[in-house]
C-alpha positions as CSV (number, residue, x, y, z in Angstrom):
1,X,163.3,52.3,114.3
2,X,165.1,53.2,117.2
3,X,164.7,57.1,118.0
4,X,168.0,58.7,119.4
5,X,167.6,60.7,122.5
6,X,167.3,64.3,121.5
7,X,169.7,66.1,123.3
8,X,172.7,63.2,121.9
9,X,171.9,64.7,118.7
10,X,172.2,68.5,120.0
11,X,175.5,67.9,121.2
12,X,176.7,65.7,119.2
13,X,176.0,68.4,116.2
14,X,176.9,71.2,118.2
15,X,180.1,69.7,119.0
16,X,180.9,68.6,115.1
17,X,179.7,73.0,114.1
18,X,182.3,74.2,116.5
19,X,185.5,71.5,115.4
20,X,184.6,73.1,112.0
21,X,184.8,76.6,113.6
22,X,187.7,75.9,115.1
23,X,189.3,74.6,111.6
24,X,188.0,77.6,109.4
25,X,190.1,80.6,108.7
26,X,189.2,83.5,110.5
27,X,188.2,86.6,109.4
28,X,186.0,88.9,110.0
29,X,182.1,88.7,110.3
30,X,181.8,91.8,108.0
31,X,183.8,90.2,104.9
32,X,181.9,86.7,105.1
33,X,179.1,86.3,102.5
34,X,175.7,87.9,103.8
35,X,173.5,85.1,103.9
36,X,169.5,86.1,104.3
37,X,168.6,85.7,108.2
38,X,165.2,84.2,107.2
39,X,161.8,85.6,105.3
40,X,161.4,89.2,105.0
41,X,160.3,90.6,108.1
42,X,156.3,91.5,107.4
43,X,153.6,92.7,108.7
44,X,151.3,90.7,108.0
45,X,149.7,89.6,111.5
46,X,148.8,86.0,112.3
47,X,149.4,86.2,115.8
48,X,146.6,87.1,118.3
49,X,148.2,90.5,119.3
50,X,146.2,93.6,117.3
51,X,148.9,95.3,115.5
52,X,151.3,98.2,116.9
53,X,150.2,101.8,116.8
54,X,153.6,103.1,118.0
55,X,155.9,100.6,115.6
56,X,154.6,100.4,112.5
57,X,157.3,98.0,110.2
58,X,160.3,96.5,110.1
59,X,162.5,95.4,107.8
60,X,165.8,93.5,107.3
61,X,168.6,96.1,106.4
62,X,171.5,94.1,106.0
63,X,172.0,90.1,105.4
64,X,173.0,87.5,108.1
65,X,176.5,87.7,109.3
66,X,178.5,84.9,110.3
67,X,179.5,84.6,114.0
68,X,183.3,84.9,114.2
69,X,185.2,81.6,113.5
70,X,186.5,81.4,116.9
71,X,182.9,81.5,118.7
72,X,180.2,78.4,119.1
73,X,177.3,78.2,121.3
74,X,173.6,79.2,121.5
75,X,171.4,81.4,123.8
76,X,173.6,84.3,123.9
77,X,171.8,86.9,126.5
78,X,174.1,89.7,126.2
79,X,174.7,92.6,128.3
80,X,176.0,95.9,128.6
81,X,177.9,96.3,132.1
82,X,177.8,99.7,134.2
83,X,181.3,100.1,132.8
84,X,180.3,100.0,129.4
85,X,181.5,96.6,128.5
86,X,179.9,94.0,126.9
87,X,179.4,90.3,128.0
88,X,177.6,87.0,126.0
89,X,177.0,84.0,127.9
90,X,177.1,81.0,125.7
91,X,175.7,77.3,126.1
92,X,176.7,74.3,124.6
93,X,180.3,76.2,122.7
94,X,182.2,79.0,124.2
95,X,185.4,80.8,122.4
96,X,189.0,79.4,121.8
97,X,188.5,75.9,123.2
98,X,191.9,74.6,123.9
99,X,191.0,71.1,121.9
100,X,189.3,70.7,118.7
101,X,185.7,69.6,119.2
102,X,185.6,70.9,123.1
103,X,183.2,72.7,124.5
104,X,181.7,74.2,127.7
105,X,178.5,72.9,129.4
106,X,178.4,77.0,129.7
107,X,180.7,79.9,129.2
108,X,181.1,83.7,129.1
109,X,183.1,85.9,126.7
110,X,183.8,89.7,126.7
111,X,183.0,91.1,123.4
112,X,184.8,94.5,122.0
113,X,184.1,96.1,118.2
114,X,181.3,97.2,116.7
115,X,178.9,95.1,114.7
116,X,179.2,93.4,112.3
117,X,182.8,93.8,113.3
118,X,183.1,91.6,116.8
119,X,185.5,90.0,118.4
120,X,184.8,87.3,121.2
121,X,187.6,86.7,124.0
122,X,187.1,83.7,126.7
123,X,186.2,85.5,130.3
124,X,188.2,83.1,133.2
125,X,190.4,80.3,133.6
126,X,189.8,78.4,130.3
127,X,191.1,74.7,132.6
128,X,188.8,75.3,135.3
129,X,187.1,73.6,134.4
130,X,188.0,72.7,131.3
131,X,186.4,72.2,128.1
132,X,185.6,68.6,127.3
133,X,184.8,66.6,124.0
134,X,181.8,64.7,123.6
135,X,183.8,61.2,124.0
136,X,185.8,63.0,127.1
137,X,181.8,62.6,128.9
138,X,181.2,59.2,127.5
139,X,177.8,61.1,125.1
140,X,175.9,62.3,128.7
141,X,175.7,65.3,128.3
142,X,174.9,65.9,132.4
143,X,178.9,65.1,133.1
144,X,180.0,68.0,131.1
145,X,180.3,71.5,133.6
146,X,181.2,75.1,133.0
147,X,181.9,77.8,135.6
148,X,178.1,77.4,136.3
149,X,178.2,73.9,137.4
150,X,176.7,71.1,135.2
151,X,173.8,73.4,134.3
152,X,172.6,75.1,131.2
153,X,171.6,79.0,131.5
154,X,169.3,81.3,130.0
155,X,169.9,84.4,132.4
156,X,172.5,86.9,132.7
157,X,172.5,90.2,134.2
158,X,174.7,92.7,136.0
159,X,173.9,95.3,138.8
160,X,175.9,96.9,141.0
161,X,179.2,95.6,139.8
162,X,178.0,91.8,140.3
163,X,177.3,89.3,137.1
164,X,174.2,87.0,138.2
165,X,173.7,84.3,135.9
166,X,170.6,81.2,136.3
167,X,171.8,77.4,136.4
168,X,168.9,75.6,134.8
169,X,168.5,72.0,135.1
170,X,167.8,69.8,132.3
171,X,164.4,68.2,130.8
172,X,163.1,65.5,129.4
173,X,164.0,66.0,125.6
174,X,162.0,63.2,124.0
175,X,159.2,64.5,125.0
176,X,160.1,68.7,124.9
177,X,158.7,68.3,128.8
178,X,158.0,70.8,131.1
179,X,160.4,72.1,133.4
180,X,161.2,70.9,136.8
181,X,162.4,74.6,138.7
182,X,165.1,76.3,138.4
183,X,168.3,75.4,140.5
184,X,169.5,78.7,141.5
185,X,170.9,82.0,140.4
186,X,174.8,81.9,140.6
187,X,176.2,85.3,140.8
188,X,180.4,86.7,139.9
189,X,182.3,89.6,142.2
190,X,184.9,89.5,139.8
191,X,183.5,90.1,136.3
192,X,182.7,86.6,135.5
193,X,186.1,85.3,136.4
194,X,184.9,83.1,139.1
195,X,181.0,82.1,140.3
196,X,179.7,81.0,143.4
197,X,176.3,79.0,143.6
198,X,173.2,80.7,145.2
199,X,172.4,77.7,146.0
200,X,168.5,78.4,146.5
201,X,166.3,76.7,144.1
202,X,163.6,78.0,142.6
203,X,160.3,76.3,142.1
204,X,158.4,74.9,138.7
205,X,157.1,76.1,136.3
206,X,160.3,78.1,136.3
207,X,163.5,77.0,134.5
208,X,164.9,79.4,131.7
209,X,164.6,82.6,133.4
210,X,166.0,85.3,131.4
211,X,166.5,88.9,132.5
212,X,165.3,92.1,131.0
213,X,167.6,94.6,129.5
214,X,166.7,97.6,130.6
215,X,168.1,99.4,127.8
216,X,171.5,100.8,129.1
217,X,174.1,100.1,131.1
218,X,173.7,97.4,134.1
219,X,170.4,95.7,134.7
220,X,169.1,97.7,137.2
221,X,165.5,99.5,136.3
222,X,164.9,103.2,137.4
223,X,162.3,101.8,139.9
224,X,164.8,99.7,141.3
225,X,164.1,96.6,140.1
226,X,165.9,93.9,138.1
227,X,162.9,92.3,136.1
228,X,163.2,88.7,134.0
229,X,160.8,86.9,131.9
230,X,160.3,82.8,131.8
231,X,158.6,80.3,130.4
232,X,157.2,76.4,131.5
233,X,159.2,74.8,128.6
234,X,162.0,75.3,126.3
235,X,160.5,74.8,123.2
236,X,157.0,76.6,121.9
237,X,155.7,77.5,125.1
238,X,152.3,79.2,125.9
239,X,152.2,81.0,129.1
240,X,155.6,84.7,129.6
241,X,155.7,85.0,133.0
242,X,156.7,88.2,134.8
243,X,159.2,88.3,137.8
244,X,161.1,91.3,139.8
245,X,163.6,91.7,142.4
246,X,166.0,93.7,144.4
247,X,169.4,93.8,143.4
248,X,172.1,92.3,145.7
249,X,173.5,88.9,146.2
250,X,171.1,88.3,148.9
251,X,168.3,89.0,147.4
252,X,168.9,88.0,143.5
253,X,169.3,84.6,144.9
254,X,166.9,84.1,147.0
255,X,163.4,82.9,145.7
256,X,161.8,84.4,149.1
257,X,162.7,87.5,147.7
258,X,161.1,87.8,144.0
259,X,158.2,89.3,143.5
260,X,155.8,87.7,140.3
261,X,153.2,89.3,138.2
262,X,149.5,88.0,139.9
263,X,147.3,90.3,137.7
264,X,146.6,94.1,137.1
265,X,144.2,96.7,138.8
266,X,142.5,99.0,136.6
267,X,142.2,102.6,137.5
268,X,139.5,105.8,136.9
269,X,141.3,107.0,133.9
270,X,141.8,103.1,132.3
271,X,145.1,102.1,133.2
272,X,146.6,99.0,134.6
273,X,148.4,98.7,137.4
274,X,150.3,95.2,138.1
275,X,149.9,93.6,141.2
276,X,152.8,91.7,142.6
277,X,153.0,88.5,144.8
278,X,155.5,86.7,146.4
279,X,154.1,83.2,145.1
280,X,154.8,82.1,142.1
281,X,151.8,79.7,142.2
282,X,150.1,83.1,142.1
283,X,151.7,84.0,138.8
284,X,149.6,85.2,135.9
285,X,150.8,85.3,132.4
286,X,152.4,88.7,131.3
287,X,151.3,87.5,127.9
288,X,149.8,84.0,126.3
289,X,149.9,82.5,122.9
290,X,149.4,78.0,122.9
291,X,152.6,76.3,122.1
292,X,154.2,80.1,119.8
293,X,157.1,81.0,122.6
294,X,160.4,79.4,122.7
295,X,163.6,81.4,124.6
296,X,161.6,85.1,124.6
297,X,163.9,87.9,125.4
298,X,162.8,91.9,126.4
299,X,165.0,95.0,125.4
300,X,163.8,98.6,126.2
301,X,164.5,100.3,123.2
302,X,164.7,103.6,125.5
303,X,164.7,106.5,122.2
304,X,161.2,104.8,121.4
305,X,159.8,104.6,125.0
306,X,158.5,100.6,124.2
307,X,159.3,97.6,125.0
308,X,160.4,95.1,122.4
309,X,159.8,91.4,122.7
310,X,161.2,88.7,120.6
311,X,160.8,85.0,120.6
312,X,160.6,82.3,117.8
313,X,158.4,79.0,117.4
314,X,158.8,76.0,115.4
315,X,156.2,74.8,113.0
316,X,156.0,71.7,114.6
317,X,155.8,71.0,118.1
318,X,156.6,67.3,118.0
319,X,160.4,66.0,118.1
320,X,162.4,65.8,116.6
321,X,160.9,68.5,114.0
322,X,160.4,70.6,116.8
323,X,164.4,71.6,116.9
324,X,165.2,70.6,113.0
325,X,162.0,71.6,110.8
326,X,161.6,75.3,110.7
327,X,160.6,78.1,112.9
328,X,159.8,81.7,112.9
329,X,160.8,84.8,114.6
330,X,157.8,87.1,116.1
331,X,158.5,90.6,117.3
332,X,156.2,92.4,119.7
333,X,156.1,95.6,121.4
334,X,154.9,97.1,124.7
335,X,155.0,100.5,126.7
336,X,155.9,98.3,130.1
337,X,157.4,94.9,130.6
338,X,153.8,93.6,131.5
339,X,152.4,94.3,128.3
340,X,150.1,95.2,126.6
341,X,151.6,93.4,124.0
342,X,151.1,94.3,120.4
343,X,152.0,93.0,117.1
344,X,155.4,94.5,115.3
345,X,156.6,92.0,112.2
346,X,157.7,88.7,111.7
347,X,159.7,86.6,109.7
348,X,159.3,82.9,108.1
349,X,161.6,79.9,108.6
350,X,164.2,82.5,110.3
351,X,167.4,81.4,111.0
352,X,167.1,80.3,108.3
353,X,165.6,78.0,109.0
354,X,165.8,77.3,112.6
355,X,166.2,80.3,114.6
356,X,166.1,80.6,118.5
357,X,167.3,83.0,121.2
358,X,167.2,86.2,119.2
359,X,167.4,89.4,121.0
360,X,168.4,93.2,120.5
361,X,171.3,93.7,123.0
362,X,170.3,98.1,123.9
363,X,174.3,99.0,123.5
364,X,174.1,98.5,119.6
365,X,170.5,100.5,119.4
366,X,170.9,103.8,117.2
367,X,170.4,107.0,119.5
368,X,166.7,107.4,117.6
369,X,166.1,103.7,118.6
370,X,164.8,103.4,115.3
371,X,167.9,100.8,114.1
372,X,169.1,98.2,115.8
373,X,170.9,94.9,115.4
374,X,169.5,91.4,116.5
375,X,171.8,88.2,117.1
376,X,170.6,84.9,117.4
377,X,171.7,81.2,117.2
378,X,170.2,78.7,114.7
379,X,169.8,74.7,113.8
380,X,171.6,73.3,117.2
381,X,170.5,69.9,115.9
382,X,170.6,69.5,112.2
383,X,167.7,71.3,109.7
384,X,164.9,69.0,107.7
385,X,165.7,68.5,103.8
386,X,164.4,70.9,101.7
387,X,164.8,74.1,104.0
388,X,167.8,76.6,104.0
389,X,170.4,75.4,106.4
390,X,173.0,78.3,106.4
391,X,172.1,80.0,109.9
392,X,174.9,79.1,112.2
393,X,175.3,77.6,115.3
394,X,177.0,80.7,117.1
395,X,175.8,84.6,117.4
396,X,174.3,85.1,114.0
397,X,173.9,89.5,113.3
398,X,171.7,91.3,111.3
399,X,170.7,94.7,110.7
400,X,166.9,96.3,111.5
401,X,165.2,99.3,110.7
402,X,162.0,100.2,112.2
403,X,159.2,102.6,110.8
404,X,158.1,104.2,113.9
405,X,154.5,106.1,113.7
406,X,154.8,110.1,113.6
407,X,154.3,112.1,116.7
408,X,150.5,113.6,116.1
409,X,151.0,117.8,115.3
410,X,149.1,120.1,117.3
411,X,145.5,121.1,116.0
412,X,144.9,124.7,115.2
413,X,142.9,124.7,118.4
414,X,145.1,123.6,120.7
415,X,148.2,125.8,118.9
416,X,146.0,128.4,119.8
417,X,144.8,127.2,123.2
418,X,148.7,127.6,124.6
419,X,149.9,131.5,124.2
420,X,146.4,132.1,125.5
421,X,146.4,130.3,128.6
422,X,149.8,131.2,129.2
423,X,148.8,135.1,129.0
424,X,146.0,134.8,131.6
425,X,148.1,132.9,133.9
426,X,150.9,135.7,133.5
427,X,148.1,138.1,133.5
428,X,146.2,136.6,137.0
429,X,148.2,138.7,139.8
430,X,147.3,141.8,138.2
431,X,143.6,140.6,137.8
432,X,143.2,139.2,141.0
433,X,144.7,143.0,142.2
434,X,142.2,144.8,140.4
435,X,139.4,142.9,141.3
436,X,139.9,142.1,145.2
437,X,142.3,144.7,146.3
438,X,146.0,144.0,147.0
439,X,146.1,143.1,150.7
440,X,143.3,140.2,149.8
441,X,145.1,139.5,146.4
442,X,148.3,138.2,148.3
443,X,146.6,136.0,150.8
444,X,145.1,134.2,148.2
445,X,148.0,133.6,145.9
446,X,150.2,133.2,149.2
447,X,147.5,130.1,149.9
448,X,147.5,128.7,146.5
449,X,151.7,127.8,146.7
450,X,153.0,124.6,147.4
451,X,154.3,123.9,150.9
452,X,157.8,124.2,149.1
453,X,157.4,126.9,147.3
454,X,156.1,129.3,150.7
C-alpha cells in the first residue's frame, strides 16, 4: 500500500475542519456543549521529574469549549501586548477566510472578551496575500504563504511596541525528521498589520522556537531579556533548549545576538547559576525526557512565583500514529525558566484525543495564580478508531484549578525570636552609650552606616 505523504493529509484535513467552520452557525463558545478536554488531570507521576513541592494538584474545572465557528488553525502562542491587548498567531487556518475551505499558510488575529466568551478578528489585509484552497496550490503545501512568507511559526512575542514572530521551515514528515534551522525571526511596527523578514537564519537543531511569556504585558523579562524555548523536532522530542536575547529589531533577529543555556555553576549556599554562550552548538538541555516533548510552551504564573511548562506526547512515535493515535498532556513547574523542573499533573489521551500546543496565556490567570485557563488545538490529521475525536482543530479552552502548597507558619521559636531581636537592635544606641561612653559610641555607629546612609 501506498502511504500518503503526511503533511497532504494535515492539510487536506485541516482544510475540510475549517470549510465546516465556516458553514456552522455561530455562537458563542460558552453555549456550545462542554466536551471533556481529555483524562482527568492526575497526579500520578510517570515522568522522570520528582513531584512538585510548591504545586501540589490540578484539576479540570470546567469542560472543553469549542473554538468560535469563525476560527481554524493550530499552534496558537498568544500574547498579551504592553497595551493590554491580546494577539493569537495561527498556522494552517486563520479567521473569516474570504472563500470556503481557504486558509493561511500563517495568520494573526486580535482577540477581545473574556473566556469562554472570545471573539477572534483577522489582524491585516485579509488579500495580501490571500488565503488559498488546497486545489488553489495544486496539494503542496510549500506554495501556500501568509504575512510570514511560505513558512510555518511557532514564536510570537511583543516588546517594545514591536510583534516578532519565527518563520520555520518545513521537515521531512514521513519520517517526523529533525529540523533543518530556523529561517529567521520576522518582526511588525504596526501591530501585525504588515511583517518584514529578519532575514538571518538560524542554525539546526533549532526550528520551532517559541517565546516565553513572562507573565504580563509584552515579552520583555525584568532582567531584560526576552527568553524562548525549542526543540530538535516537532513531534515527541527529547532535548528543551534555553535561549535569551535583547529586545530590538536588531538584535531579536540576529542569531549573533542570542545567548543559549551551556550549563549551570553551582554556588556555596547550593544554587545554580546558568551560564550563557553565544553558540548554540554549546547548548545544553534546560530539561530532557527521550521522545515525551512535542510544541512545549512556558508561562510565569507571576501570583505563584513558578514557572509552568506544558507540552504533550503521542503514544506512538511512528507515523502516521504519531499525529492521529493519542497523546497526553504533561504539566511541569519551575522557580526559573532553566528549571529545575518538577512534576505538576497530567492528563491521558488529551485533546481528546490528540492534543498539541497547549499553553496558559498570563492575561487570563486569576490574581492568586491559582486558576487559569489553557487553550490548545487537537487531531490536525484525523484521530485512530476507537478514541474520542471531539477536540477541535482551532483554540480549544478549559478551565484549571491548582492546589498550591500552604506557606509554612512560623515556629514558636522563631515567633519569639522576632520582637526580641528587634528590641536589642532598638535598644543598641543606648547600650553601646552606657558601656563605651557617648563620644566613642557615635564613631562606631557613624562607621557601621552605609556609604548612602552617612
Amino acid at each position: 500500500m501506498v502511504r500518503l505523504r503526511a503533511h497532504i493529509s494535515r492539510f487536506a484535513l485541516a482544510v475540510v475542519l475549517f470549510s465546516l467552520a465556516a458553514f456552522a452557525v455561530a455562537v458563542p463558545p460558552a453555549a456550545a456543549t462542554q466536551n471533556v478536554p481529555g483524562g482527568p488531570l492526575v497526579r500520578s507521576d510517570t515522568t522522570p521529574f520528582a513531584p512538585s513541592q510548591q504545586i501540589l494538584d490540578a484539576r479540570w474545572t470546567t469542560g472543553r469549549f469549542d473554538p468560535p465557528a469563525n476560527q481554524a488553525g493550530d499552534i496558537l502562542p498568544t500574547v498579551w501586548t504592553e497595551d493590554g491587548s491580546s494577539y493569537v498567531l495561527m498556522d494552517d487556518g486563520g479567521v473569516d477566510a474570504p472563500a470556503a475551505s481557504a486558509f493561511w499558510r500563517q495568520s494573526f488575529a486580535r482577540i477581545t472578551g473574556t473566556p469562554p466568551n472570545l471573539s477572534f478578528q483577522h489582524v491585516g489585509n485579509p488579500t495580501s496575500p490571500p488565503a488559498r484552497t488546497w486545489s488553489q496550490i495544486g496539494g503542496d503545501i510549500d506554495k501556500d504563504d501568509g504575512p510570514l512568507g511560505p513558512y510555518y511559526s511557532t514564536g510570537f512575542v511583543e516588546a517594545g511596541g514591536v510583534f516578532y514572530a519565527t518563520q520555520q521551515r518545513n521537515w521531512d514528515w514521513d519520517d517526523n525528521g529533525l529540523f533543518t534551522g530556523l529561517a529567521g525571526i520576522a518582526y511588525s511596527r504596526d501591530g501585525g498589520k504588515t511583517w518584514h523578514s529578519g532575514g538571518k537564519g538560524f542554525p539546526a537543531p533549532l526550528g520551532n522556537l517559541t517565546f516565553v511569556d513572562h507573565g504580563g504585558r509584552g515579552g520583555v523579562f525584568p532582567d531584560g531579556y526576552l527568553y524562548a524555548i525549542g526543540t530538535e523536532r516537532e513531534f515527541n522530542a527529547s532535548k528543551l533548549l534555553l535561549g535569551r536575547v535583547r529586545p530590538g529589531v536588531a538584535n531579536v533577529t540576529d542569531p549573533a545576538r542570542w545567548q543559549w543555556l551551556a550549563g549551570y555553576r553551582t554556588g556555596a549556599d547550593g544554587k545554580r547559576t546558568p551560564i550563557w554562550s553565544s553558540s548554540l552548538a554549546s547548548a545544553t538541555g534546560v530539561m530532557s525526557w527521550n521522545s515525551h516533548i512535542t510544541y512545549p510552551q512556558m508561562t510565569y504564573d507571576a501570583p505563584l512565583h513558578r514557572y509552568l511548562l506544558t507540552f504533550s506526547y503521542s503514544y506512538s512515535s511512528d507515523p502516521p500514529a504519531v499525529w492521529s493515535g493519542g497523546a497526553e498532556l504533561v504539566i511541569l513547574d519551575a522557580p526559573t525558566p532553566w528549571g529545575p523542573f518538577s512534576f505538576v499533573a497530567r492528563s491521558r489521551d488529551f485533546g481528546p484525543s490528540n492534543g498539541y500546543g497547549a499553553g496558559f496565556p498570563s492575561q487570563w490567570i486569576s490574581s492568586d495564580g491559582r486558576t487559569l485557563w489553557l487553550k490548545w488545538a487537537a487531531n490536525f490529521v484525523g484521530c485512530q478508531k476507537g478514541l474520542d475525536c471531539s477536540g477541535k482543530y482551532g483554540f480549544n479552552l478549559a478551565h484549571v484549578q491548582l492546589t498550591v502548597a500552604p506557606k509554612r507558619k512560623p515556629t514558636a521559636i522563631a515567633r519569639l525570636r522576632a520582637p526580641v531581636l528587634y528590641a536589642l537592635s532598638a535598644s543598641f544606641p543606648l547600650l553601646l552609650a552606657l558601656m563605651l561612653g557617648r563620644s566613642r559610641a557615635r564613631s562606631i555607629r557613624a562607621a557601621l552606616r552605609r556609604p548612602d546612609q552617612r
